[in-house]
C-alpha positions as CSV (number, residue, x, y, z in Angstrom):
1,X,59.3,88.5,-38.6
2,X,56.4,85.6,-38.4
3,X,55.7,84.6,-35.2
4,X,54.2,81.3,-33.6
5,X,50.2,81.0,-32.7
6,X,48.8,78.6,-30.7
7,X,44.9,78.6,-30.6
8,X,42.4,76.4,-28.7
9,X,39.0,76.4,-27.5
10,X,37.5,75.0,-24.8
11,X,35.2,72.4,-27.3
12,X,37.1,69.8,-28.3
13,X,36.1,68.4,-31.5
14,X,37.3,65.2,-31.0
15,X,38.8,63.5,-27.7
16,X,42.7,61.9,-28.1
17,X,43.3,58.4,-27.6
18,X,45.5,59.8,-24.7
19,X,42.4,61.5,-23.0
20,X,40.3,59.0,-23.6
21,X,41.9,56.6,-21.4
22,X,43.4,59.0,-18.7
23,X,39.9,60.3,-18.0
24,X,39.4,56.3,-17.2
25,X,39.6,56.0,-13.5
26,X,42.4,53.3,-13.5
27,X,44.4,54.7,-15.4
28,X,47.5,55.8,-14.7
29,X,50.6,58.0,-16.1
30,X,53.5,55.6,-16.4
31,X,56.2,57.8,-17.5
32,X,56.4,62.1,-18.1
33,X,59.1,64.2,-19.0
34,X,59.2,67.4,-19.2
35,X,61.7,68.6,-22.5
36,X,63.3,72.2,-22.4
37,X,64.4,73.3,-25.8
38,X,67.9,73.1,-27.2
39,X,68.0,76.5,-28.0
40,X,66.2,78.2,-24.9
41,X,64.9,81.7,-25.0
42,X,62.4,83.1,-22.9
43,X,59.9,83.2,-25.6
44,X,58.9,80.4,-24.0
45,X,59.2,80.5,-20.6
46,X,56.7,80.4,-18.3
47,X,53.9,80.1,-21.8
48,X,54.4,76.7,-22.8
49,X,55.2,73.5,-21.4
50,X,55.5,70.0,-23.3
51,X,55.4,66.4,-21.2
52,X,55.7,63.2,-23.1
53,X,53.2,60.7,-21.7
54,X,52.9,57.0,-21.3
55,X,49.5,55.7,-19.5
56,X,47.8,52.2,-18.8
57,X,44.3,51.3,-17.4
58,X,45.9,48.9,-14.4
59,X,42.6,47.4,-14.0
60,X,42.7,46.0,-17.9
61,X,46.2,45.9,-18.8
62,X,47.6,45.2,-22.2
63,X,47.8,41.3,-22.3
64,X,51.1,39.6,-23.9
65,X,50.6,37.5,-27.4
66,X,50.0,34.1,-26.5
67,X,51.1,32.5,-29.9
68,X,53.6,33.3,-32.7
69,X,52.3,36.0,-35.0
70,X,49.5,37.2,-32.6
71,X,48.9,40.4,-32.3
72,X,49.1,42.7,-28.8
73,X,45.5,44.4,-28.6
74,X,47.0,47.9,-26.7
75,X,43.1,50.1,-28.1
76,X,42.0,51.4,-25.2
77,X,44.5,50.0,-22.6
78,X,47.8,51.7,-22.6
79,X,48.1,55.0,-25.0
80,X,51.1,57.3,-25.3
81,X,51.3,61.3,-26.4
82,X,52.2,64.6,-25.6
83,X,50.5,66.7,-23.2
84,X,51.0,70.9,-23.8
85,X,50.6,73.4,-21.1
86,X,49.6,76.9,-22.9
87,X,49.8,79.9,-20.1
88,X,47.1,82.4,-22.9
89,X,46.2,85.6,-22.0
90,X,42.7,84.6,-21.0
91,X,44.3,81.7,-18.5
92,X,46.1,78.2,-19.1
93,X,44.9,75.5,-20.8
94,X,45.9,71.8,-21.2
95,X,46.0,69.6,-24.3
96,X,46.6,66.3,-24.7
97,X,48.1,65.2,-28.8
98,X,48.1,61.5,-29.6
99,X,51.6,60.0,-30.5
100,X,50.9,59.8,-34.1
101,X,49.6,63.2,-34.8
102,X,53.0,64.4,-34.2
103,X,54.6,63.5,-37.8
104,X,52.1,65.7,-39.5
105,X,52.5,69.0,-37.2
106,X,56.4,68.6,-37.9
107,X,55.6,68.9,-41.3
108,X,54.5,72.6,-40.8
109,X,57.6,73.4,-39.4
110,X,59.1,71.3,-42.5
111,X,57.2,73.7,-45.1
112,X,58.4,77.3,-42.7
113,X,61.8,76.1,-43.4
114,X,61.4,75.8,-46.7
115,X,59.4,79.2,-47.4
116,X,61.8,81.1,-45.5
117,X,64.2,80.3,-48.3
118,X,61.9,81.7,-51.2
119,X,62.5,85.4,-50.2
120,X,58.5,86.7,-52.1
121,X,56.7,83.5,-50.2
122,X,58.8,84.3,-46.8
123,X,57.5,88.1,-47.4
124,X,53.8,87.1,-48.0
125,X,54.0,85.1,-45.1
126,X,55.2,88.0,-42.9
127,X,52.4,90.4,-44.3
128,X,50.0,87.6,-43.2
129,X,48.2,87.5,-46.7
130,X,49.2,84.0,-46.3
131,X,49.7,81.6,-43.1
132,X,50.7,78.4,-42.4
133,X,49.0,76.2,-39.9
134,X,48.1,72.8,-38.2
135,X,45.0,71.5,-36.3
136,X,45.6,68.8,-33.6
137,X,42.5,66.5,-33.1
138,X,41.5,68.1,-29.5
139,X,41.2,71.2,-31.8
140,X,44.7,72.9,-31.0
141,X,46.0,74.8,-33.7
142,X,49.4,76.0,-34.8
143,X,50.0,78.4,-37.0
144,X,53.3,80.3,-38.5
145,X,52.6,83.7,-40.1
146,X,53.3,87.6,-39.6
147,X,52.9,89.5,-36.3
148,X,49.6,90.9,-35.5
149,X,49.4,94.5,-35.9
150,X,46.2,95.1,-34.2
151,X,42.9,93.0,-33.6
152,X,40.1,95.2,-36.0
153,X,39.5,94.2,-39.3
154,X,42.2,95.0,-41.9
155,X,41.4,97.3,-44.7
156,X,41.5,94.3,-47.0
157,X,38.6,92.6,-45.2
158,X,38.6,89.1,-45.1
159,X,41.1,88.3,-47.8
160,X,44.0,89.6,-44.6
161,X,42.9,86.8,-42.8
162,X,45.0,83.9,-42.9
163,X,45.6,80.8,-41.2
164,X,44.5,81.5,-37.5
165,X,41.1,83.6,-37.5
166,X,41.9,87.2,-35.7
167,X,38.9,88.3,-34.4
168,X,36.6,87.7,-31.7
169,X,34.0,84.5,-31.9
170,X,31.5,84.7,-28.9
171,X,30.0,81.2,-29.9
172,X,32.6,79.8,-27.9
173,X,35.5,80.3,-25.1
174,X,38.8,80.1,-26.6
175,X,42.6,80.7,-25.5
176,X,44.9,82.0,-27.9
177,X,49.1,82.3,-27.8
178,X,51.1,84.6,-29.6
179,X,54.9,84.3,-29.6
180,X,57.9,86.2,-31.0
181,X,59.8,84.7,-34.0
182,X,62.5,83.3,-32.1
183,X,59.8,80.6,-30.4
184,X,59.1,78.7,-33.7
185,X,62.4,76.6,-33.7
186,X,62.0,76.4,-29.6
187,X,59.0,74.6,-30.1
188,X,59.9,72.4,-33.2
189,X,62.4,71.7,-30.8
190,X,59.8,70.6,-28.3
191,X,58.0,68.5,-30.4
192,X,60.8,66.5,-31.8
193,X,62.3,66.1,-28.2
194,X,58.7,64.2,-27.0
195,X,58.6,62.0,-30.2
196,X,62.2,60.8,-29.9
197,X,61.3,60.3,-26.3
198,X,58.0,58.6,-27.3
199,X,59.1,56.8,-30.2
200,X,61.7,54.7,-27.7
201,X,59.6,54.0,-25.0
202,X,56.4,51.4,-25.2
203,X,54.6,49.6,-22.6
204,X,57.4,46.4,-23.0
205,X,60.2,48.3,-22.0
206,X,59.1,50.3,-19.3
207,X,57.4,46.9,-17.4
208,X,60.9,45.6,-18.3
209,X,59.3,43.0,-21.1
């Protein structure tokens, strides 16, 4: 059966919105939950913990509209997102997703559900001659695709290689997750859990505005 990947290194790309301004030294975490799945198994426990975050740079707070039709300037004073705890088998490691990257890494779980109802795609997918996958802008990648049989190159070469690359890259540090079947609805569940959290909370109503 396919099985979830998670894959990070330790050079970010790019920095979130959410980083940017908790790496500010007035800023601080309004709000964090921590979300358990609805469907628990202990494919995740213990590897992989999701907190929905709200922060604000106290010093420079987010100032109120003064007139009708004005516009609240929030960029670079309060930010909300996801933060993910990944326990790999080099060590943990902590990434932080902006708020409105989550809408297009639900869409990967989206296109699984629909593969696994096209019985040749589903069967590709679980030789992992094909692979599914999403990139987060701190470089986190998710992918959905068979289980890993072993970590030397295939017989086929390069053309095996799907979505997450398999073998070792010594330009750079990196962490990588592998989790059994059962772990891909657990974190879907995750992720939808934060952005319904995230999608009813703003800086307004948690002052009480």
């Amino acid at each position: 059966m396919p099985s979830l990947e998670l894959y990070v290194t330790e050079d970010r790309p790019q920095t979130s919105q959410l980083r940017a301004l908790l790496e500010k030294q007035d800023a601080v975490i309004l709000r964090r939950n921590y979300y358990e799945p609805e469907r628990h198994t202990a494919a995740l426990a213990g590897r992989v913990r999701v907190n929905a975050v709200l922060t604000v740079d106290v010093t420079h707070p987010p100032q109120p509209a003064q007139a009708e039709g004005e516009v609240e300037d929030f960029s670079g004073k309060f930010a909300k997102g996801v933060e993910i705890w990944m326990l790999a088998d080099s060590g943990p490691v902590r990434v932080y997703l902006d708020e409105e990257e989550l809408a297009g890494a639900l869409t990967l779980f989206e296109a699984y559900t629909r593969v696994e109802k096209f019985q040749p795609a589903f069967v590709r997918l679980d030789q992992r001659s094909i692979g599914l996958g999403y990139r987060f802008r701190e470089g986190l990648e998710i992918g959905i695709q068979g289980v890993l049989a072993h970590d030397e190159m295939p017989e086929e070469g390069l053309s095996a290689l799907s979505a997450i690359v398999e073998l070792e890259d010594d330009r750079e540090a990196r962490y990588v997750l592998r989790l059994e079947h059962r772990a891909i609805a657990d974190f879907e569940d995750l992720l939808r859990s934060a952005g319904r959290w995230l999608a009813v909370n703003s800086y307004q109503n948690v002052l009480g505005t």
